[in-house]
N, C-alpha and C positions, 0 to 999 in steps of 0.2 A: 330650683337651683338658680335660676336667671335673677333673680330678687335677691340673689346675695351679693352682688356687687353693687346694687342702690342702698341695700341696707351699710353697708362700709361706707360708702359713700354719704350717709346722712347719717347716723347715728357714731362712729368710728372705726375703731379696729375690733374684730370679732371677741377677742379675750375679754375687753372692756364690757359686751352689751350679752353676750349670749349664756343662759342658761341651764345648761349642761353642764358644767362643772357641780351645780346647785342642786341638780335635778338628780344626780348620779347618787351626789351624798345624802340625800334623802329616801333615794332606793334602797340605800345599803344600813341605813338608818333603823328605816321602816317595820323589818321582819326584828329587828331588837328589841323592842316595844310589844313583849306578850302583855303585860299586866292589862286590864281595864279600870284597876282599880285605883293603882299607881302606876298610869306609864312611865311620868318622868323619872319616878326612883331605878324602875327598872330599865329601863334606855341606861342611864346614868351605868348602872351597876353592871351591864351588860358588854360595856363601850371598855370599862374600866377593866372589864375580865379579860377583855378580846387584847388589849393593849399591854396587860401584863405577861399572858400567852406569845405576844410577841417580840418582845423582851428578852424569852427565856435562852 
């Protein structure tokens, strides 16, 4: 924790450098992605299901 007021202090404000926001959406990504065949179609088709489910 002591290292995060040098880090603001030389790189900026925490929103701007920290990786968590990225990290979260790749968690939640991740398990969408059964295919080994075609991930990307299935990520795609998965993301699209989940988004029209919340639409309803």
């Amino acid at each position: 924790i002591l290292h995060v007021a040098d880090s603001i202090q030389d790189t900026g404000p925490c929103w701007s450098t920290w990786q968590f926001p990225m990290e979260r959406t790749c968690g939640m990504l991740q398990p969408l992605a059964k295919s080994r065949l075609h991930p990307y179609k299935n990520l795609t088709n998965n993301v699209y299901l989940l988004e029209l489910f919340n639409n309803l």
